[in-house]
N, CA, C and O atoms as a MOPAC input file, in Angstrom:
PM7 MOZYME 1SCF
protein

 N    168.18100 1    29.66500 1    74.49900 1
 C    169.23900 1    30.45900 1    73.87100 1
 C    168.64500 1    31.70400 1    73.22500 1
 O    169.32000 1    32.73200 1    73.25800 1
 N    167.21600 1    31.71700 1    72.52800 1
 C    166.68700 1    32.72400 1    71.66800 1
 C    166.70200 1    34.17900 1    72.85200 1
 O    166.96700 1    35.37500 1    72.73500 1
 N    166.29700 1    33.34800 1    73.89100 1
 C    165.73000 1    33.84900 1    75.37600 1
 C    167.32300 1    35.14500 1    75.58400 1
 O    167.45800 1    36.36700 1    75.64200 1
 N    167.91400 1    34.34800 1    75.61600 1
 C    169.43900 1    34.90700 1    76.20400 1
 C    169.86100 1    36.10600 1    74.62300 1
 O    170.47100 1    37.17500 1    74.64800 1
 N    169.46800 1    35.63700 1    73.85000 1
 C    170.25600 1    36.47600 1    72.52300 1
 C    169.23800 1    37.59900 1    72.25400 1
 O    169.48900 1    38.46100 1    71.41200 1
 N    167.93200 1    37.59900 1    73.05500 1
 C    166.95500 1    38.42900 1    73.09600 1
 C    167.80200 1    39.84300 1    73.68700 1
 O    168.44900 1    40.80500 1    73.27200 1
 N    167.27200 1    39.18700 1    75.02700 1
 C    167.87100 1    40.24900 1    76.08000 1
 C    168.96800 1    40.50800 1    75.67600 1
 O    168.72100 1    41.65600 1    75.30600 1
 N    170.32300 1    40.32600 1    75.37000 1
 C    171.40900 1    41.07800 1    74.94100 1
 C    171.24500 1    41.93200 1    73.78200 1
 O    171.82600 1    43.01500 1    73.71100 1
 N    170.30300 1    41.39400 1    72.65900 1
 C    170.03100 1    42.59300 1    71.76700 1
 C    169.26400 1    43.75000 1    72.27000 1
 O    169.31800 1    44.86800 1    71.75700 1
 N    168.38600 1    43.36300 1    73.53000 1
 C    167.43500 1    44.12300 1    74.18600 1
 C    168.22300 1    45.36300 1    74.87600 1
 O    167.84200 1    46.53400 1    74.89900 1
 N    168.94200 1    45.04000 1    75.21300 1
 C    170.40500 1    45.62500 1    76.59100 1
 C    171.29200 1    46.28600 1    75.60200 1
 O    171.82400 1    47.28600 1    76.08500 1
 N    171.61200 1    46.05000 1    74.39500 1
 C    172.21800 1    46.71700 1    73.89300 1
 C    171.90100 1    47.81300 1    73.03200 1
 O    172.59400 1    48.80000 1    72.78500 1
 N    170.76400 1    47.51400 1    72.60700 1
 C    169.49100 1    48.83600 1    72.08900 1
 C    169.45600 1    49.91500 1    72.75400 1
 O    169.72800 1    51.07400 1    72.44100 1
 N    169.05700 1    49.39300 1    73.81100 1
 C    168.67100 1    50.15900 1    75.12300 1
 C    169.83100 1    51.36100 1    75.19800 1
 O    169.45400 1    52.51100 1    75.42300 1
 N    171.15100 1    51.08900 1    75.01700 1
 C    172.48200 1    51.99200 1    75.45400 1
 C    172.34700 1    52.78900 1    74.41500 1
 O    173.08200 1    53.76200 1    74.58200 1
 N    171.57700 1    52.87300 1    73.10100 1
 C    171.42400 1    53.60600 1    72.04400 1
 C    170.36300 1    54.39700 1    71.69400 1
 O    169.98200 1    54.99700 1    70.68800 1
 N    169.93400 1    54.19400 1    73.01200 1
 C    168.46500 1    54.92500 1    72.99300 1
 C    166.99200 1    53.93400 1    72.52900 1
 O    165.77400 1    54.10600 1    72.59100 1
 N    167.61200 1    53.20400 1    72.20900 1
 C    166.46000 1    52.30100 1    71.05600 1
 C    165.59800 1    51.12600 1    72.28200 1
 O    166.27400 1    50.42100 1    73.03100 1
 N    164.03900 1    51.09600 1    72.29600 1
 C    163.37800 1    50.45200 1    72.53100 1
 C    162.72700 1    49.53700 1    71.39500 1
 O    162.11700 1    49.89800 1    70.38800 1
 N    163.10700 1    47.91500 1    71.95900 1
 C    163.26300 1    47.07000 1    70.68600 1
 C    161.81500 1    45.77600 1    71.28800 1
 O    162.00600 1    45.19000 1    72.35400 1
 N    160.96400 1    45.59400 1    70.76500 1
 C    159.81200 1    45.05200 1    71.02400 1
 C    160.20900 1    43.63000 1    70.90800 1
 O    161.36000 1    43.49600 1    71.32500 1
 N    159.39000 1    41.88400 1    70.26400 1
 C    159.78300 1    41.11200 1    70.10000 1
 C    160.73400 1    40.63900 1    68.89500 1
 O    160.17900 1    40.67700 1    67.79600 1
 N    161.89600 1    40.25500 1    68.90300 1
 C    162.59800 1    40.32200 1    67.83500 1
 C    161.89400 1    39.57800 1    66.73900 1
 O    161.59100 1    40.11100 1    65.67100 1
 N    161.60400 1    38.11300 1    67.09300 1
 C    161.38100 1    37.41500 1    66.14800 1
 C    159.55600 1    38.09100 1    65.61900 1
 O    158.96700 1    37.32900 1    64.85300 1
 N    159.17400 1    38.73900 1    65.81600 1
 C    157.76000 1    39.27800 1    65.13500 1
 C    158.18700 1    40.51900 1    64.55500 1
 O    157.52500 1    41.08400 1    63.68400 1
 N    159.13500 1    40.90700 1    64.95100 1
 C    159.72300 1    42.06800 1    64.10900 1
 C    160.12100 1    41.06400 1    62.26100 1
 O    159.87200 1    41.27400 1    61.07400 1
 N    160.61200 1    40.33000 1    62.82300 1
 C    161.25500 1    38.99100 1    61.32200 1
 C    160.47000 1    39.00700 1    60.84600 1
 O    160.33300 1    39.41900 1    59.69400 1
 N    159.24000 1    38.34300 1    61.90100 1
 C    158.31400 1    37.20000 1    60.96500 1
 C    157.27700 1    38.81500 1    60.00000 1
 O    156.99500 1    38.67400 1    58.81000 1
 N    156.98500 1    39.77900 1    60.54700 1
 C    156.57200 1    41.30500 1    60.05300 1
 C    157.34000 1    41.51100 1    58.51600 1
 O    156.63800 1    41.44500 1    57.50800 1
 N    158.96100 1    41.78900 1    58.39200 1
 C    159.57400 1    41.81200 1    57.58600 1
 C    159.77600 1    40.58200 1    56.45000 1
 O    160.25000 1    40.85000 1    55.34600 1
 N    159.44300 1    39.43900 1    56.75400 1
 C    159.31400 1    38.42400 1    55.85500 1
 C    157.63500 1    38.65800 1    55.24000 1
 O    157.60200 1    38.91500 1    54.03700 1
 N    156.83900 1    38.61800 1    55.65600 1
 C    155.68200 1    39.31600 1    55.45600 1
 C    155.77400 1    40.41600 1    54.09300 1
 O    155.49300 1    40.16000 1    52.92200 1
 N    156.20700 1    41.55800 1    54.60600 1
 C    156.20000 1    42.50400 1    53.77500 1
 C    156.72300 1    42.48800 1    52.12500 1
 O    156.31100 1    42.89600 1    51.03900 1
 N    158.20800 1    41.55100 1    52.82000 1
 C    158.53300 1    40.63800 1    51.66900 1
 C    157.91500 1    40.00900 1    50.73500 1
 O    157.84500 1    40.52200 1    49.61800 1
 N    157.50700 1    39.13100 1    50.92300 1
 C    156.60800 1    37.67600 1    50.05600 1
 C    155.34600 1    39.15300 1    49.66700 1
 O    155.07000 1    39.33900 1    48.48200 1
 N    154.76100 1    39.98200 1    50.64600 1
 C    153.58600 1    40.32100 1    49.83200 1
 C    154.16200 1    41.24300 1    48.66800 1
 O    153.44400 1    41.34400 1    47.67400 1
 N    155.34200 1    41.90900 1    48.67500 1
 C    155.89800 1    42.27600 1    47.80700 1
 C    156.24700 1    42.21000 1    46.49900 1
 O    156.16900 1    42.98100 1    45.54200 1
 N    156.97700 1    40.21700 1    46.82700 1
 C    156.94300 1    39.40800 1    45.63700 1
 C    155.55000 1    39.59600 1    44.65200 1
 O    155.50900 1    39.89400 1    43.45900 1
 N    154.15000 1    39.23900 1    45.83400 1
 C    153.16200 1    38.65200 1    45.19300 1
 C    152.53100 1    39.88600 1    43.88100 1
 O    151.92200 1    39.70800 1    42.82600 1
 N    153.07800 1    41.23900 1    44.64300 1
 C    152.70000 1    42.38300 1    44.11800 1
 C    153.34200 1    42.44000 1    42.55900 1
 O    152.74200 1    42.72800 1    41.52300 1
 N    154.81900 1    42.05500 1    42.73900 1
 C    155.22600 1    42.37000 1    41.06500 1
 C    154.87200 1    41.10100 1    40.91400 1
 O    155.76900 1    40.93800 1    40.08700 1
 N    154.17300 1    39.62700 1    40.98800 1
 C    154.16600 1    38.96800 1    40.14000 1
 C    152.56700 1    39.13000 1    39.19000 1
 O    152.21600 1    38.76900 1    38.06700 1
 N    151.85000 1    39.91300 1    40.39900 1
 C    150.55800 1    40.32500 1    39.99500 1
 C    150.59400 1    41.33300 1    38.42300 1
 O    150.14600 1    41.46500 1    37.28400 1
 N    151.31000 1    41.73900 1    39.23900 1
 C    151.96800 1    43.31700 1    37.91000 1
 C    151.96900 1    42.49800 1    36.53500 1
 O    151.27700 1    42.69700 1    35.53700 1
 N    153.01800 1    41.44400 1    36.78300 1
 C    153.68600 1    40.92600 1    35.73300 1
 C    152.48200 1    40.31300 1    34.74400 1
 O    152.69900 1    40.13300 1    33.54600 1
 N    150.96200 1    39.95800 1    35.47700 1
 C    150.93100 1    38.63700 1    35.13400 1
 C    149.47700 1    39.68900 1    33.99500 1
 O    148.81900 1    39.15900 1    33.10000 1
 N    149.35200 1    41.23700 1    34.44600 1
 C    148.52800 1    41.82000 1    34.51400 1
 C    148.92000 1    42.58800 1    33.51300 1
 O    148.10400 1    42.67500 1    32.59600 1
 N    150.14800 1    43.31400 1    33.36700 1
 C    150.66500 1    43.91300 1    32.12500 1
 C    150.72800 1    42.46300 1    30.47700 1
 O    150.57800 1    42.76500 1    29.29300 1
 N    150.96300 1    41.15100 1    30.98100 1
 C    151.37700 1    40.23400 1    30.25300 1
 C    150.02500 1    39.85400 1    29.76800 1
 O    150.27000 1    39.14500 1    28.79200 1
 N    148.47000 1    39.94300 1    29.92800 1
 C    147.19900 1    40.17400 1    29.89300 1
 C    146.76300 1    41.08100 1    28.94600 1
 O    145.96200 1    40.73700 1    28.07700 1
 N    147.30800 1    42.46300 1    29.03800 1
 C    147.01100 1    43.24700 1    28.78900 1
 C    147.35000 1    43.43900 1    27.47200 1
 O    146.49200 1    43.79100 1    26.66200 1
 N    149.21800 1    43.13300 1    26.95200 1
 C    149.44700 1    42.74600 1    26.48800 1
 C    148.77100 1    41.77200 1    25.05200 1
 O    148.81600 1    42.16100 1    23.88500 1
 N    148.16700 1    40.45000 1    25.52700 1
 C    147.49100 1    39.91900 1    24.72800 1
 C    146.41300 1    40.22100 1    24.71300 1
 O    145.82200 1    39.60100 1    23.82900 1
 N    145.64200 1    41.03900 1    25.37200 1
 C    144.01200 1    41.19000 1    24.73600 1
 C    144.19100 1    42.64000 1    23.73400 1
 O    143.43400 1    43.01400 1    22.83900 1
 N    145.35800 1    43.23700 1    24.18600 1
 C    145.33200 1    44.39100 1    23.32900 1
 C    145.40600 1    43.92800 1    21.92400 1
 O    144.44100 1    44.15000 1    21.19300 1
 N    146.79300 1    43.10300 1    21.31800 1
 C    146.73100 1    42.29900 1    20.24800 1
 C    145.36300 1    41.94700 1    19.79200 1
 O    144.66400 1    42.41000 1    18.89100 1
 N    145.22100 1    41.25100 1    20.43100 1
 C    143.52100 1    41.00900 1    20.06400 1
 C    142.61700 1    41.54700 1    19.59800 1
 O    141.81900 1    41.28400 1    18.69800 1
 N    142.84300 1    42.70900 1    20.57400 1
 C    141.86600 1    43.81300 1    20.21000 1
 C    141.99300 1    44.89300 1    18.86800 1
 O    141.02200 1    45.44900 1    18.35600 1
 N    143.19800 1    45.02800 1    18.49500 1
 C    144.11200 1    45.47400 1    17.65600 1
 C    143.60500 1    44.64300 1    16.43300 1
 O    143.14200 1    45.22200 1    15.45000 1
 N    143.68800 1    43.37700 1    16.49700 1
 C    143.16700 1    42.50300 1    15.26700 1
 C    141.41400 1    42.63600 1    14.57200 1
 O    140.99900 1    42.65400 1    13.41300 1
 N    140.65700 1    42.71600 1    16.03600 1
 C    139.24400 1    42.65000 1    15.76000 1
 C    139.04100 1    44.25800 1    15.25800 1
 O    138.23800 1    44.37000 1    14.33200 1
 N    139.48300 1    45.16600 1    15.60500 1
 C    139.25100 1    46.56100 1    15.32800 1
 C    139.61300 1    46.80600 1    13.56700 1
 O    139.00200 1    47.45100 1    12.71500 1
 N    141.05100 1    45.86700 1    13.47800 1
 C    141.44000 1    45.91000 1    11.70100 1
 C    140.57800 1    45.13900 1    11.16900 1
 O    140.58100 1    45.40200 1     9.96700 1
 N    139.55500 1    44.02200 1    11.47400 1
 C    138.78100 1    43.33100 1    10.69200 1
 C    137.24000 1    43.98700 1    10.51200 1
 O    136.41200 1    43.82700 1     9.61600 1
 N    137.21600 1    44.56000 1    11.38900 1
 C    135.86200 1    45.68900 1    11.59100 1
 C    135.84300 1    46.56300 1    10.84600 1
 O    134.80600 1    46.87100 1    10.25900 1
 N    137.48000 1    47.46700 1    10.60000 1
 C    137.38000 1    48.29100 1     9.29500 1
 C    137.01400 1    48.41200 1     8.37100 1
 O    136.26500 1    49.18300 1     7.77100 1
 N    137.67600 1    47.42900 1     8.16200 1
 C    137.60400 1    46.44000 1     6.39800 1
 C    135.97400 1    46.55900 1     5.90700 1
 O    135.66300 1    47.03700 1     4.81500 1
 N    135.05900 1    46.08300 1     6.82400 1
 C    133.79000 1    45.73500 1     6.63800 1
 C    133.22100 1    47.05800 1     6.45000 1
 O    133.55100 1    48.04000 1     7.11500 1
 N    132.18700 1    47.05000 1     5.34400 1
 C    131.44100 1    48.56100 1     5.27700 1
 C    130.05500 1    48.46500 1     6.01700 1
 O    129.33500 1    49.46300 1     5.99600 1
 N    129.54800 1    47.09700 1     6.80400 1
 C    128.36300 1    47.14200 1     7.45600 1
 C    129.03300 1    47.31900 1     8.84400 1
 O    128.23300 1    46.91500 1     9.68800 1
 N    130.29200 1    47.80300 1     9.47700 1
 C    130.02000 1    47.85900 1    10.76200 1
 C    129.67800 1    49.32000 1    11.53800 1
 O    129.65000 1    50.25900 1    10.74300 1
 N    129.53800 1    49.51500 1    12.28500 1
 C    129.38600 1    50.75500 1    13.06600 1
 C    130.08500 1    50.86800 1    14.53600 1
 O    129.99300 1    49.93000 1    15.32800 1
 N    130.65200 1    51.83400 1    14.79600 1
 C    131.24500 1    51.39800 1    16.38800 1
 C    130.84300 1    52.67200 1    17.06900 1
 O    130.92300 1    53.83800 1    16.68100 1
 N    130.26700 1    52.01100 1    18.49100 1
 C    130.00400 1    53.02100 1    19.06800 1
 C    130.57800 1    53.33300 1    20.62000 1
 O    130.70500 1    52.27900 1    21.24400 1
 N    130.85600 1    54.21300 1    21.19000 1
 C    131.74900 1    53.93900 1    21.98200 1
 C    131.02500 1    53.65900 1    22.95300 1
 O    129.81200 1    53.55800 1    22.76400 1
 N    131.67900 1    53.42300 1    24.48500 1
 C    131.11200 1    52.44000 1    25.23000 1
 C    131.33100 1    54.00600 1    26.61800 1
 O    132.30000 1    54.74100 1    26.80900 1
 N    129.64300 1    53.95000 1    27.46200 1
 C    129.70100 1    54.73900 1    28.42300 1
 C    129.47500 1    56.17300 1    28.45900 1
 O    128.53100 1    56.43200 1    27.71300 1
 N    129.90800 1    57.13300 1    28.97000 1
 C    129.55600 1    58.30700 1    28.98600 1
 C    129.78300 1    59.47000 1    28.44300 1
 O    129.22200 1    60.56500 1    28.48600 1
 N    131.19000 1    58.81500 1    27.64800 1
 C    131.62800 1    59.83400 1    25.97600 1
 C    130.42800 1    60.08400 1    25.14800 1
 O    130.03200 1    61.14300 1    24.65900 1
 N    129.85500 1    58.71000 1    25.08200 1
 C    129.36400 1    58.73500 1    23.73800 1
 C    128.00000 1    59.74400 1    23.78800 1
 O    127.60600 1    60.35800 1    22.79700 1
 N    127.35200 1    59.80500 1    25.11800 1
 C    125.90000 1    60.83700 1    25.60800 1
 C    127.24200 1    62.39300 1    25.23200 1
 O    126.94300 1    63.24000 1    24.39100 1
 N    128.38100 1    62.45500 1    25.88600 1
 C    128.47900 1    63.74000 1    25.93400 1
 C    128.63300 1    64.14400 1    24.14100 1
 O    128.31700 1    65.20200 1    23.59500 1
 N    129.13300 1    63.08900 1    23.61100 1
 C    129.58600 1    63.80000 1    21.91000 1
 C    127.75400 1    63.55400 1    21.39200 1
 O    127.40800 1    63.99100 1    20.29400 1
 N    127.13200 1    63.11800 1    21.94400 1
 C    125.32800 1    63.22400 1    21.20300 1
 C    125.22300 1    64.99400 1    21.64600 1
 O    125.12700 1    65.94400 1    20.86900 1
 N    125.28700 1    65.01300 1    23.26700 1
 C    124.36700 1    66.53500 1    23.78400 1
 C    125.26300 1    67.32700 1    22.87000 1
 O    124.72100 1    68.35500 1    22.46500 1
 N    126.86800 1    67.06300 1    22.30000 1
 C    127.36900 1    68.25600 1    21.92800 1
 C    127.08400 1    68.69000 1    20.22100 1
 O    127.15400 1    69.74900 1    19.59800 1
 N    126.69900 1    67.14500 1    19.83100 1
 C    126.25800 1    67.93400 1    17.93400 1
 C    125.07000 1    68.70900 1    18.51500 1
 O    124.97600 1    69.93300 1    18.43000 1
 N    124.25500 1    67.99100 1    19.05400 1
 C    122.57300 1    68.55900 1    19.36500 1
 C    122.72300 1    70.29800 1    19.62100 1
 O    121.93100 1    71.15800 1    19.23500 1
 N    123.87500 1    70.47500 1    20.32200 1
 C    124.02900 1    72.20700 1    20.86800 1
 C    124.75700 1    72.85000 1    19.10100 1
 O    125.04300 1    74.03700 1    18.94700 1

């Protein structure tokens, strides 16, 4: 039957100009795109909701660091060489 409902979608494309490849891999393609879709905002979700709590976190350890008159912070990477070369000039 898939066989028979092929070719008539095939035959009827065809009168519209349209060349139509295998139907059902066209599906199984679009279900695909789907689900990876899903997986994409649940990634999002799970990644903003992360971010979220370490910021808190981070937010907390930064106010307890204040407080203290022995801490020092230094920043992390290639700011911190450019603000050294720039007192030095």
């Amino acid at each position: 039957i898939s066989q028979r409902v092929s070719e008539l979608v095939t035959e009827c494309a065809a009168q519209f100009g349209l060349l139509l490849d295998d139907i059902s891999i066209t599906e199984q393609s679009r279900q695909a795109n789907v689900t990876a879709a899903e997986g994409d905002a649940r990634t999002g979700d799970l990644i903003g909701k992360a971010l979220d709590e370490a910021g808190d976190a981070a937010e907390g350890i930064a106010n307890q660091l204040s407080k203290s008159r022995n801490s020092v912070y230094l920043p992390h990477g290639p700011q911190m060489l450019l603000n050294i070369i720039g007192a030095i000039q």
